[in-house]
Backbone as CSV, one residue per row, in Angstrom:
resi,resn,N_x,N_y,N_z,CA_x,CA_y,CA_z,C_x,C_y,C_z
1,UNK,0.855,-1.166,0.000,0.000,0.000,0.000,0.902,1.230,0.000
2,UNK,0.396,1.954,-0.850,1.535,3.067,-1.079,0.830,4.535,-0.038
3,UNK,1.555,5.219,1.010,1.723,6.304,1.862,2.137,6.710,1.461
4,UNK,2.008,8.152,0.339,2.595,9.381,-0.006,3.812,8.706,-0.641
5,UNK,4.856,9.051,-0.457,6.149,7.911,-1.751,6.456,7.101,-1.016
6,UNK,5.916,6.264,-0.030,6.072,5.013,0.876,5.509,4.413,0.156
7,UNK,6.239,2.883,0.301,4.997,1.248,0.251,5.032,0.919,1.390
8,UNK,4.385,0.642,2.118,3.955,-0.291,3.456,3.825,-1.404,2.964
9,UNK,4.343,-2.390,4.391,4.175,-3.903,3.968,2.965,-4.098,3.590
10,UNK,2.516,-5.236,3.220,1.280,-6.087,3.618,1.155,-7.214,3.937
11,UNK,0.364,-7.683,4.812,1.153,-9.023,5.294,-0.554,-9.847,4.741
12,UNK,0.387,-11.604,4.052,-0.292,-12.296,3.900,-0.735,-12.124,2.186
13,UNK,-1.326,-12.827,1.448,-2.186,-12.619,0.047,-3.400,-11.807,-0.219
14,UNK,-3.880,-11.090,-1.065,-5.308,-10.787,-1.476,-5.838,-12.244,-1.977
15,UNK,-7.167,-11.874,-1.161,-8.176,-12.780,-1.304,-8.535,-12.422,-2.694
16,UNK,-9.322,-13.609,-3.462,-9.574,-13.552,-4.856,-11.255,-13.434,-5.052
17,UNK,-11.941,-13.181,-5.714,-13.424,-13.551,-6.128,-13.474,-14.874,-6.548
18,UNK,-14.593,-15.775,-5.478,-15.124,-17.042,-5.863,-14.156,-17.991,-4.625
19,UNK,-13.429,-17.185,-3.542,-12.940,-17.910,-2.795,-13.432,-18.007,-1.588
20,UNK,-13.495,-18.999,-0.397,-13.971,-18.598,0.529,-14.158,-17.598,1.676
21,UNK,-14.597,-16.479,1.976,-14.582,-15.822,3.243,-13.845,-16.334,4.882
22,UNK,-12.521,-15.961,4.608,-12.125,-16.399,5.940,-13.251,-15.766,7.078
23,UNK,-13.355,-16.804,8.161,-14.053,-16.459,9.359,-13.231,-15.255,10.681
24,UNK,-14.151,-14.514,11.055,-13.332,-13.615,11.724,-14.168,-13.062,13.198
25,UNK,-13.523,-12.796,13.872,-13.824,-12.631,15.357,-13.851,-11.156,15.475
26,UNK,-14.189,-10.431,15.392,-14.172,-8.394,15.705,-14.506,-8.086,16.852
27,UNK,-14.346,-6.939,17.177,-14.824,-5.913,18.555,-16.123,-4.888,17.564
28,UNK,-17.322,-5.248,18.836,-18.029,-4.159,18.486,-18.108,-2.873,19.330
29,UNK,-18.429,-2.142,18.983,-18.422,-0.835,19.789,-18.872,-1.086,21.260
30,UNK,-19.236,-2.036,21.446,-20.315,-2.486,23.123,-19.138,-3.037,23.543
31,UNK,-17.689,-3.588,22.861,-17.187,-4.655,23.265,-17.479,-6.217,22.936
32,UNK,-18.343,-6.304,22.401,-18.998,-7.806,22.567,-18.132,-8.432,20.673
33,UNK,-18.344,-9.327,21.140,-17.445,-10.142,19.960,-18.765,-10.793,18.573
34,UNK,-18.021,-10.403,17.476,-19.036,-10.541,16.346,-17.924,-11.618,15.234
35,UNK,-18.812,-12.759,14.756,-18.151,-13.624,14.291,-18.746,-13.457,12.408
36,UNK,-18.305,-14.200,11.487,-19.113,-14.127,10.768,-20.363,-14.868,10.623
37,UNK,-20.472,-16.245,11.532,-21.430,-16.849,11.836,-22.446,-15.534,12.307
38,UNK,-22.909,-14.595,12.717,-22.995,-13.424,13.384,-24.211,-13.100,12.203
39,UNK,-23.835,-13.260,10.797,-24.433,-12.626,9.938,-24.452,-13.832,9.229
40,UNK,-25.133,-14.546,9.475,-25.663,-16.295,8.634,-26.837,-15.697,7.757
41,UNK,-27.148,-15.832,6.171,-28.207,-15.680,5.535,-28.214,-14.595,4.704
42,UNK,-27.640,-13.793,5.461,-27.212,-12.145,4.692,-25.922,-12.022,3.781
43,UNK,-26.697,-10.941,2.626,-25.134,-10.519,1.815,-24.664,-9.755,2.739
44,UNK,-23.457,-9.316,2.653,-22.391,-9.002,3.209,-21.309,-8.425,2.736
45,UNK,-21.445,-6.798,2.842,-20.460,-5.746,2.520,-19.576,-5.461,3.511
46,UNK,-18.421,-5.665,3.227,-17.285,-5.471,4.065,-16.733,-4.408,3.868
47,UNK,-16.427,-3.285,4.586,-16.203,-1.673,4.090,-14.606,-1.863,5.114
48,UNK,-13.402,-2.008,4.471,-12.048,-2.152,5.294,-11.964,-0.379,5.246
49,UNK,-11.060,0.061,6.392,-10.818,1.601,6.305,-9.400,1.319,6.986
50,UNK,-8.562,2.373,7.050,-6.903,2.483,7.706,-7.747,3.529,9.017
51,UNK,-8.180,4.117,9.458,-8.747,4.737,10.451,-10.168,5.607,10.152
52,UNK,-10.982,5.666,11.677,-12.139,6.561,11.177,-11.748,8.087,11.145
53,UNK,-10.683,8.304,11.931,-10.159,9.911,12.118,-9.728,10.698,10.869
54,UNK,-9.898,9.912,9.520,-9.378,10.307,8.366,-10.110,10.918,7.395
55,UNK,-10.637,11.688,6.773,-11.575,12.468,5.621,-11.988,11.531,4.959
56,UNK,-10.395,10.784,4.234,-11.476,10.149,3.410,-12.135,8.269,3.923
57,UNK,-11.665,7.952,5.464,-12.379,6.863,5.853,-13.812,7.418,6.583
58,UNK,-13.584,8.103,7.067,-15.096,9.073,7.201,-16.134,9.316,6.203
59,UNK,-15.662,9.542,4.668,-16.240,9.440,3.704,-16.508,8.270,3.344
60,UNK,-16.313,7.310,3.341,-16.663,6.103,3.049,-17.735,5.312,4.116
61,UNK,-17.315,5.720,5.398,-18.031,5.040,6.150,-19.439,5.640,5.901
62,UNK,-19.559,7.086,6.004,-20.493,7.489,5.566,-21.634,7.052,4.516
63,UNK,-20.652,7.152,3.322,-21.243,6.483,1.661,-21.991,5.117,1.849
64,UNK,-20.932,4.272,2.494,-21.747,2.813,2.521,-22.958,2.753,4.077
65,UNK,-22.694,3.880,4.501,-23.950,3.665,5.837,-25.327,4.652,5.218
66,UNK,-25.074,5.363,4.379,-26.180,5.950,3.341,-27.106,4.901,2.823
67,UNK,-26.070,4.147,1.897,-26.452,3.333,0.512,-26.883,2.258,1.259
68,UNK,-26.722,2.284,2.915,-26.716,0.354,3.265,-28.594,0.589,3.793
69,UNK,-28.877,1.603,3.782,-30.734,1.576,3.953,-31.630,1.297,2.676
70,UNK,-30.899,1.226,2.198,-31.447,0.648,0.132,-31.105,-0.972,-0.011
71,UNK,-30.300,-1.633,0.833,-29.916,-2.697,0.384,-31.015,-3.517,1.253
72,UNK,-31.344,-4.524,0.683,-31.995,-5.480,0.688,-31.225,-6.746,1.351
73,UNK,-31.867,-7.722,2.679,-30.650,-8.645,3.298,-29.149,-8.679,3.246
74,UNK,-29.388,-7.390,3.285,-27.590,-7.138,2.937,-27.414,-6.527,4.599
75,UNK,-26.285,-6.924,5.420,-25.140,-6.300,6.250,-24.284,-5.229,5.843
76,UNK,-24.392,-4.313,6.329,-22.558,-3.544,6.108,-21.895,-3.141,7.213
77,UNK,-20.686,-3.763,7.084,-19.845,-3.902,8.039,-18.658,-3.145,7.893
78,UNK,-18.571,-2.017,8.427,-17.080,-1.413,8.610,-16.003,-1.690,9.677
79,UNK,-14.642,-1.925,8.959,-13.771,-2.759,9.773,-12.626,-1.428,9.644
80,UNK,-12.097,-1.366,11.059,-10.790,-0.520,11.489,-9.922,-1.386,12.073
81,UNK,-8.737,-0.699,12.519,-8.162,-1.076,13.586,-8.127,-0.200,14.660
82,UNK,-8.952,1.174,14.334,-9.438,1.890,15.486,-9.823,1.125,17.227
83,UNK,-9.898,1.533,18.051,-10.304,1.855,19.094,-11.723,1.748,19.206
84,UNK,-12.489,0.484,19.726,-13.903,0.300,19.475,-14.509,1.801,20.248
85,UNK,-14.207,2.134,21.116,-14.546,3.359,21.482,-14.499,4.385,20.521
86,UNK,-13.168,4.958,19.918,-13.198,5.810,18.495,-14.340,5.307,17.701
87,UNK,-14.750,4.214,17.091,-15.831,4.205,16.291,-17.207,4.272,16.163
88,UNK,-17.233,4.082,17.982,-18.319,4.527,18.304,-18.777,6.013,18.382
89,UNK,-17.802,6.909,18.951,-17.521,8.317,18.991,-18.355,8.552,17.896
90,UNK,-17.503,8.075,16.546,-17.748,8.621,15.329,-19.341,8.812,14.700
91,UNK,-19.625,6.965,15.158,-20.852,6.694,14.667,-21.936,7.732,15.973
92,UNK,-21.705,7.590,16.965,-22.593,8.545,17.451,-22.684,10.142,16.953
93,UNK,-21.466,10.714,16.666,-21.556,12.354,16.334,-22.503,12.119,15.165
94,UNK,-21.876,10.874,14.036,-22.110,11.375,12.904,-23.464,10.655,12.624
95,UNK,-24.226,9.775,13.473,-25.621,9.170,12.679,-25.533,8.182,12.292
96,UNK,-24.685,7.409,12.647,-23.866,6.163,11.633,-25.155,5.214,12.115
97,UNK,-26.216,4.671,11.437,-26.537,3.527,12.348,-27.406,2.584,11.454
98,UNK,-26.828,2.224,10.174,-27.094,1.340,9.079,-26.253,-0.072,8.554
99,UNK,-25.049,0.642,9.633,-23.596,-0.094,9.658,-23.312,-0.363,10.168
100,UNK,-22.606,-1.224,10.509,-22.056,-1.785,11.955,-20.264,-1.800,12.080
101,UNK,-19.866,-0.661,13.092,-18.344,-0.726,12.791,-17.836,-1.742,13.794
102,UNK,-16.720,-2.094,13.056,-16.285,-3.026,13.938,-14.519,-3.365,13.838
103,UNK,-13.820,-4.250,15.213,-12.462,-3.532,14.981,-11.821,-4.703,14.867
104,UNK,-10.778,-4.595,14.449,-9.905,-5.799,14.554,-8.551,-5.534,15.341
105,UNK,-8.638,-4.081,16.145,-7.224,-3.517,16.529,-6.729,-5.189,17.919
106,UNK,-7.284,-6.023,18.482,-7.636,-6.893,19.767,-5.978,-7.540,19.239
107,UNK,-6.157,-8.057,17.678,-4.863,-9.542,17.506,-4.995,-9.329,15.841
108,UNK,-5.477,-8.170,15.297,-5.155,-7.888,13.894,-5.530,-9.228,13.026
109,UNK,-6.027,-10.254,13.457,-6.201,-11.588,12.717,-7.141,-11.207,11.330
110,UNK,-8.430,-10.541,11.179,-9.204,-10.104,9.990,-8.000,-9.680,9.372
111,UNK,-7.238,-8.766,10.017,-6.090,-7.654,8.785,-5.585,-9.104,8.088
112,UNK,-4.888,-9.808,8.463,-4.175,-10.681,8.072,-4.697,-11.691,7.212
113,UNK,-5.589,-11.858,7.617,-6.830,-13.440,6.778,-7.204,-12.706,5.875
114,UNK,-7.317,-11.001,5.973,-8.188,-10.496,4.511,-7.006,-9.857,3.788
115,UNK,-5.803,-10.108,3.881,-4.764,-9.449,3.098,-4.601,-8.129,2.925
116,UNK,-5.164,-7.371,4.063,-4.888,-6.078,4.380,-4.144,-5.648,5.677
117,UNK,-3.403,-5.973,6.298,-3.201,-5.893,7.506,-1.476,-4.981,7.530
118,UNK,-1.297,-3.709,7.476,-0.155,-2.792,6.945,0.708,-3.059,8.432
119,UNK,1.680,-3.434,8.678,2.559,-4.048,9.326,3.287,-2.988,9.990
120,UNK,3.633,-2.282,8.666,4.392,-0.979,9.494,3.435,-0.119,10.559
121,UNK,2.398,0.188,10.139,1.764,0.938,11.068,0.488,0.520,11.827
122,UNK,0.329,-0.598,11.664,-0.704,-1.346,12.313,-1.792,-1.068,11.880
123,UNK,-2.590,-1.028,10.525,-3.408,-0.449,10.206,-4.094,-1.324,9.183
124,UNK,-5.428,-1.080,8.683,-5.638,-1.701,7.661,-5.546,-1.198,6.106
125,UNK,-5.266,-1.516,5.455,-5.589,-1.118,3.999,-6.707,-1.047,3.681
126,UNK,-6.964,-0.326,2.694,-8.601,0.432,2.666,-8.678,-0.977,1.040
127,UNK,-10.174,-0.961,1.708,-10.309,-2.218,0.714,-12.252,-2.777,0.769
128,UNK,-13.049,-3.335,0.051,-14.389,-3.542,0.140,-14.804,-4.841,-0.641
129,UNK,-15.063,-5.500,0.300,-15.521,-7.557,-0.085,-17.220,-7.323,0.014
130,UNK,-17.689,-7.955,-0.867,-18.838,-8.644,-0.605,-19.024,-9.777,-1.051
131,UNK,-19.420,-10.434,0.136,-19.759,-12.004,0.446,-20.961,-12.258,0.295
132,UNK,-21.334,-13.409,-0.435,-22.414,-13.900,-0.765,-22.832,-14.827,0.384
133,UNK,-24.453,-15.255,0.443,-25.253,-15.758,1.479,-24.001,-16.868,2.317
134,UNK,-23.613,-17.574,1.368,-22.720,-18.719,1.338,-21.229,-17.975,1.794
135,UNK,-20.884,-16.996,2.317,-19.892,-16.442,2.447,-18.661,-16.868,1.397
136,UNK,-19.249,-16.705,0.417,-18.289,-16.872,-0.729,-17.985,-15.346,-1.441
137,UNK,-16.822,-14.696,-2.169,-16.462,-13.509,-1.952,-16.992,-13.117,-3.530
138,UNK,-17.641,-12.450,-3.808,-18.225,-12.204,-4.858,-17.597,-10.763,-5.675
139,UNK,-17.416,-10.008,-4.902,-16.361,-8.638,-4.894,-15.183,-8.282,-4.237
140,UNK,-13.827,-8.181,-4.946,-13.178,-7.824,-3.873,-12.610,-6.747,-4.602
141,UNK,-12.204,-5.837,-3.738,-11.190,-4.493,-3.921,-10.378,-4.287,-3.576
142,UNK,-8.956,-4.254,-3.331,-7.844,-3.458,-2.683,-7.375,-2.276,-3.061
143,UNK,-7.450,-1.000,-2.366,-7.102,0.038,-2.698,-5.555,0.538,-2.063
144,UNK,-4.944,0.823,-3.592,-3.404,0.230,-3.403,-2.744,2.040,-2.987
145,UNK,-3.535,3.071,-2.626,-2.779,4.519,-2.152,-4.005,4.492,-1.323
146,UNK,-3.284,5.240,-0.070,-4.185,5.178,1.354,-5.308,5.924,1.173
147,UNK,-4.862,6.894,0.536,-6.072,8.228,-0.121,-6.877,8.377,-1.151
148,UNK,-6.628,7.001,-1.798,-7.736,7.085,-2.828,-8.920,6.349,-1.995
149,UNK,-10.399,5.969,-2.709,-11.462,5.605,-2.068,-11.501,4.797,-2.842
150,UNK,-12.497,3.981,-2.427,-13.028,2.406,-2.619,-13.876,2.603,-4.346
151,UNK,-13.997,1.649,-5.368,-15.387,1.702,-6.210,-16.800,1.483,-5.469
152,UNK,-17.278,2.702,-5.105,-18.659,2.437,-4.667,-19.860,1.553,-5.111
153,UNK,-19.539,1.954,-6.610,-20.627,1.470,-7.537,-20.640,0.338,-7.696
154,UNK,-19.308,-0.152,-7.615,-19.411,-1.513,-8.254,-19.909,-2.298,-6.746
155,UNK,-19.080,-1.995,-5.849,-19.489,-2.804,-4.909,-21.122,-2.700,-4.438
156,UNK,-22.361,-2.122,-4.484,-22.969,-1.589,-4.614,-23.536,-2.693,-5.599
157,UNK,-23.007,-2.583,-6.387,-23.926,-3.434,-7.803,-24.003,-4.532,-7.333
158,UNK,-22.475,-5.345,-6.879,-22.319,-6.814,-6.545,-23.523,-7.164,-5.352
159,UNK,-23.358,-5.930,-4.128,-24.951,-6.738,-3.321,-25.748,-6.206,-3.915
160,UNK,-26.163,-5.504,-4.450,-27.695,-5.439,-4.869,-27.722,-6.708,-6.196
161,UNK,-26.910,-7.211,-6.803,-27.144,-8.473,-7.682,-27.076,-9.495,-6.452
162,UNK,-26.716,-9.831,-5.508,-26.778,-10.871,-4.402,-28.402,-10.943,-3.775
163,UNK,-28.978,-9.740,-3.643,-29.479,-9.432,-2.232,-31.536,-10.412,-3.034
């Protein structure tokens, strides 16, 4: 992942389309632990961000907690390595409540199983999966400069063709 004329590591492979959804354990803002068993039946938008304190992960979280009251058995799930407290902050100032943020900062294991997990700074790479009923990965994205944003649309298209 490229930082301004940095590459940051990345640790582990990108996941491919048509492969399975590794299973993952998160922090929710309550504290309480969310598995993907968690969301059995539902499509499933995975919104990865490098922090919520950032313009443009704020913008995103935003975008997909807009668009996620249009989706049909669809989840959206935003993943940090924030501070389950920070994301709650956020989602309370800002209205967030279509989405569900959630952290992996506990043992970084999601960063790692989803091939985003930036080593140097403990962070995630900004990136957006959607998983089909079958948690099979139907969309994936990696966004390879910290500051660019995700394809909305497409991901967007992929659950609303799932849902």
């Amino acid at each position: 992942m490229m930082v301004g004329d940095n590459e940051h590591p990345i640790q582990n492979d990108m996941l491919a389309v048509g492969s399975a959804a590794p299973d993952f354990t998160l922090i929710a803002n309550d504290l309480s632990s969310r598995s993907l068993a968690d969301y059995a039946g539902q499509v499933k938008v995975i919104s990865v961000i490098p922090s919520i304190d950032t313009g443009v992960c704020a913008t995103q979280t935003r975008r997909f907690n807009a668009e996620a009251a249009g989706l049909n058995e669809t989840v959206v799930l935003t993943v940090s390595a924030d501070m389950p407290f920070a994301l709650g902050r956020f989602c309370g100032a800002e209205g967030i409540d279509n989405t569900e943020t959630l952290t992996t900062q506990r043992d970084m294991q999601f960063a790692d199983d989803y091939g985003v997990h930036d080593t140097e700074w403990r962070i995630c790479q900004r990136a957006v999966f959607v998983l089909d009923r079958d948690n099979v990965l139907r969309h994936v994205e990696y966004v390879g400069v910290i500051g660019d944003e995700v394809d909305y649309d497409s991901a967007l298209a992929a659950a609303r063709a799932l849902a």
